[in-house]
N, C-alpha and C positions, 0 to 999 in steps of 0.2 A: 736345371737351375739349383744353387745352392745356399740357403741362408747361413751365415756363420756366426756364432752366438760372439757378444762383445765386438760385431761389425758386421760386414752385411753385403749380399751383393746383387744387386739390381739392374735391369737390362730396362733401356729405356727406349720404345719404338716412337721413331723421329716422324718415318712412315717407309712403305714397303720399302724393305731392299737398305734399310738405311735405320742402327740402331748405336747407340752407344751403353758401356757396361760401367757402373760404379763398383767398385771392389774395395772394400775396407776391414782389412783383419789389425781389431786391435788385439787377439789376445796373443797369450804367450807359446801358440803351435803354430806350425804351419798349417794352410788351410789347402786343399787341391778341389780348385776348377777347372770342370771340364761342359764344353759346348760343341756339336756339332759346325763348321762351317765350311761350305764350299768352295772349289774354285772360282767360282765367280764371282767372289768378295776382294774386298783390298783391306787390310787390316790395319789400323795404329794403334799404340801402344805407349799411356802415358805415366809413368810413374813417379807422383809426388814426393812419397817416401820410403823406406825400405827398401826393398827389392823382390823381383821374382826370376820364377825359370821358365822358360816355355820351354816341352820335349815334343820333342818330334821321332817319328818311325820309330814307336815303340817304346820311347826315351832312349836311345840309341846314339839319340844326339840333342844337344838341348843350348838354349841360346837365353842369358840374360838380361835383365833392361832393371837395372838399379835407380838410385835418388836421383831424382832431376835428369834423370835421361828417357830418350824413347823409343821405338820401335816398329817399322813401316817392316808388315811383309804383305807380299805378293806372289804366287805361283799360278800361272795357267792350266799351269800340265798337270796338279797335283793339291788335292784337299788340304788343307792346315787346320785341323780342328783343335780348338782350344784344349790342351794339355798343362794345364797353371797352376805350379806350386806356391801360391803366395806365404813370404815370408812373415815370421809374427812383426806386429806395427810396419804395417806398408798398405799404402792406398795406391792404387791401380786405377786411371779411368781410361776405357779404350772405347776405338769408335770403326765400328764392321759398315761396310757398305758393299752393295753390288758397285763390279766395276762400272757398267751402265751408270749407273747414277754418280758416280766420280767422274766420269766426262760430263755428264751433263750439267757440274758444277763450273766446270771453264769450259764450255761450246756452248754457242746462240745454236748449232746443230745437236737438235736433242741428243742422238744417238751417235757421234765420235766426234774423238779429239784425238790428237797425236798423242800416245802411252810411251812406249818403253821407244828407248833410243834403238837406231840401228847393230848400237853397238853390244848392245846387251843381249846375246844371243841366247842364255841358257831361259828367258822367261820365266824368270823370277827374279824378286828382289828381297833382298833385307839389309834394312838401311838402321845403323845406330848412330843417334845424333844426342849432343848435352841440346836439356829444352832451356832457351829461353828465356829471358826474364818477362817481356809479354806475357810468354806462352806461358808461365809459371800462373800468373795472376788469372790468366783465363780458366786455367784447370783451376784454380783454388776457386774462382767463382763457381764453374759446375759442380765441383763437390760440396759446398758451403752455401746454398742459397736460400731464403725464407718468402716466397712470392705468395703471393691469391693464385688458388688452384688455374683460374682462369686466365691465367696469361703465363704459369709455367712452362705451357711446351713451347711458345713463341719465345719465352728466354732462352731456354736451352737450345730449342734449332740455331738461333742467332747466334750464342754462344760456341757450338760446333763450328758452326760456318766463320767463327774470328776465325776456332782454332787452325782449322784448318789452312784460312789464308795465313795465317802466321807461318805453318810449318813450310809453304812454299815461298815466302817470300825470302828467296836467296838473294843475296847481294851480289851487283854488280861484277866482283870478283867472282863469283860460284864457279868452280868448272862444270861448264853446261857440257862439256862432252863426258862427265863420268854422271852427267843428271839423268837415269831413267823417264823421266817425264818432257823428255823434248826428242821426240821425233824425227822423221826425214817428210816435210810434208808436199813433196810428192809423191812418193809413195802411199802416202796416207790420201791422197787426189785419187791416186790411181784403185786404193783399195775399195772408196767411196765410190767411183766407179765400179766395178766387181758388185757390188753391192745393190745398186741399182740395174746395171742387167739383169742380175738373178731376178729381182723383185718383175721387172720390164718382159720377162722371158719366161717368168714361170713355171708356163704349163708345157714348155719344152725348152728346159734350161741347158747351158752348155756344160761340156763338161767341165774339170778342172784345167784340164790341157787347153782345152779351146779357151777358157777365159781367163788363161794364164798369158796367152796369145796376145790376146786380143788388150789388153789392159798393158801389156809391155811389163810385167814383171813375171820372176821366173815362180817355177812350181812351188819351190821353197817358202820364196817370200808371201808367197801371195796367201799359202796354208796358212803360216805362222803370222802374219800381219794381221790378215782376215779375223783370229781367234783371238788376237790382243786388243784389238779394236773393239767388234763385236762381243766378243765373250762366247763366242760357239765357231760352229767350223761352218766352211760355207754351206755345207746342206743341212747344217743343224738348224741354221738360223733361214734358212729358205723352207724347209719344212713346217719352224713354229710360224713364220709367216703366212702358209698358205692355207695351213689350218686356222688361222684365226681370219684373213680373208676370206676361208669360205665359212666357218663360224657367221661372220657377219651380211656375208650373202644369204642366206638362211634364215636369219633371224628379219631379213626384208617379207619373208613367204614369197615371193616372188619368183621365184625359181623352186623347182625341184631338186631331190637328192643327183640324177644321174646330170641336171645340167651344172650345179656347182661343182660338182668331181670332174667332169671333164676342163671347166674353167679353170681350175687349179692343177690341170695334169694328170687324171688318171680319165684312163681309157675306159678301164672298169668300175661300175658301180661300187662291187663288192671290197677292189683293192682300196678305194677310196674311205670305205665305211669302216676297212681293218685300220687305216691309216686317223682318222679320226675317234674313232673308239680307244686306240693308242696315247694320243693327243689330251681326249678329255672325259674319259674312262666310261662313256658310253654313246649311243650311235646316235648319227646324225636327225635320225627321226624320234627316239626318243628324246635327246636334246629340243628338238622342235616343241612337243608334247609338252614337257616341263616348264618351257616358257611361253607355252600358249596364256 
């Protein structure tokens, strides 16, 4: 985090997984910020005034978003950590979310919605668009407001949440076939399926092949759909599940260590307790201890 004298820049947690950044350099240098974030964010990018740079691999390569314009990236396969030379007088406000929590702003299904079109095969996006005049008024509001502590962050959420509908409210004209955010959804049926075998199957789950099979979509699709949907690969995301199903079998006392490792799929005791010590950086019985 970096404060910048003559301007300022402030990260504001909405709640987990879901923050927005105020950036305002008024003085007469550029200012460079830098923050870690992973691939499983989705990033926008709004800038009121001035201009900035974002670099990437190394500054190797580097991508603009000036006055009144904005910036949506996305990569699956590949971290984007904030590389930001803001320009002197330019306010910046940007809004980081876990992809999980970007569906679950359009799905009544907590955990998916249709992401990236069929057609957008490389799994990533960077999208430049002019903001607005809405969306103009919305960001003046986030940067510009004077509330009672106590109902500030219910502004702000609120206020994200215009922006956000604003940014996708495409008109009728939009080419929805060049729109990343519209889907094949059956495919998206089929990977939801995928998804609940694994959960269903557990503790003797199919392979990729068999449940590439059995779901009707091929190897390809089913890897790369699974990880845009979800945000992890299919055993990535059946792993953090079985560890926190048996997290919460445990914390019933009701069962033993060797009966919840075998419910979750190991055979052995020990591979279960490396498999969990992994998960939540120590063993299932001292986890138990801790929360007695």
């Amino acid at each position: 985090m970096e404060n910048v004298a003559k301007g300022s820049y402030k990260e504001i947690l909405l709640e987990e997984g879901f923050y927005i950044l105020k950036i305002q350099n008024d003085t007469e240098d550029i200012k460079r910020i830098e923050r870690e974030i992973n691939s499983s964010f989705i990033q926008f990018h709004f800038c009121l005034k001035g201009k900035s740079q974002f670099y990437f691999n190394d500054g190797q390569y580097h991508l603009e978003v000036s006055e009144e314009n904005s910036l949506l990236l996305y990569n699956t396969q590949k971290d984007l950590p904030l590389h930001l030379n803001v320009s002197p007088d330019t306010w910046l406000l940007s809004i980081i979310m876990t992809i999980r929590k970007f569906h679950s702003l359009f799905s009544n299904e907590a955990d998916y919605i249709p992401f990236l079109s069929e057609g957008n095969k490389e799994k990533k996006y960077y999208s430049q668009e002019a903001v607005s005049p809405a969306i103009a008024v919305v960001l003046s509001q986030l940067m510009n407001y004077n509330l009672h502590p106590s109902i500030k962050e219910l502004y702000v959420k609120g206020k994200v949440y215009e922006l956000i509908s604003l940014y996708f409210n495409k008109t009728q004209n939009a080419d929805l076939e060049q729109c990343p955010f519209l889907a094949d959804e059956e495919n998206v049926r089929r990977l939801k399926m995928a998804k609940e075998i694994m959960i269903s199957r557990m503790s003797e789950p199919p392979t990729l092949a068999e449940l590439s099979k059995e779901i009707g979509l091929s190897l390809k699709k089913l890897k790369e759909g699974f990880k845009q949907i979800y945000g992890d690969s299919v055993y990535g995301f059946l792993f953090d599940y079985k560890m926190e199903y048996a997290r919460k079998m445990l914390e019933t006392g009701s069962h033993n260590v060797n009966e919840v490792g075998l419910r979750v799929g190991y055979s052995t005791a020990s591979h279960f307790i490396a498999s969990f010590k992994k998960k939540y950086g120590t063993t299932p019985k001292k986890y138990l201890i801790s929360n007695a």
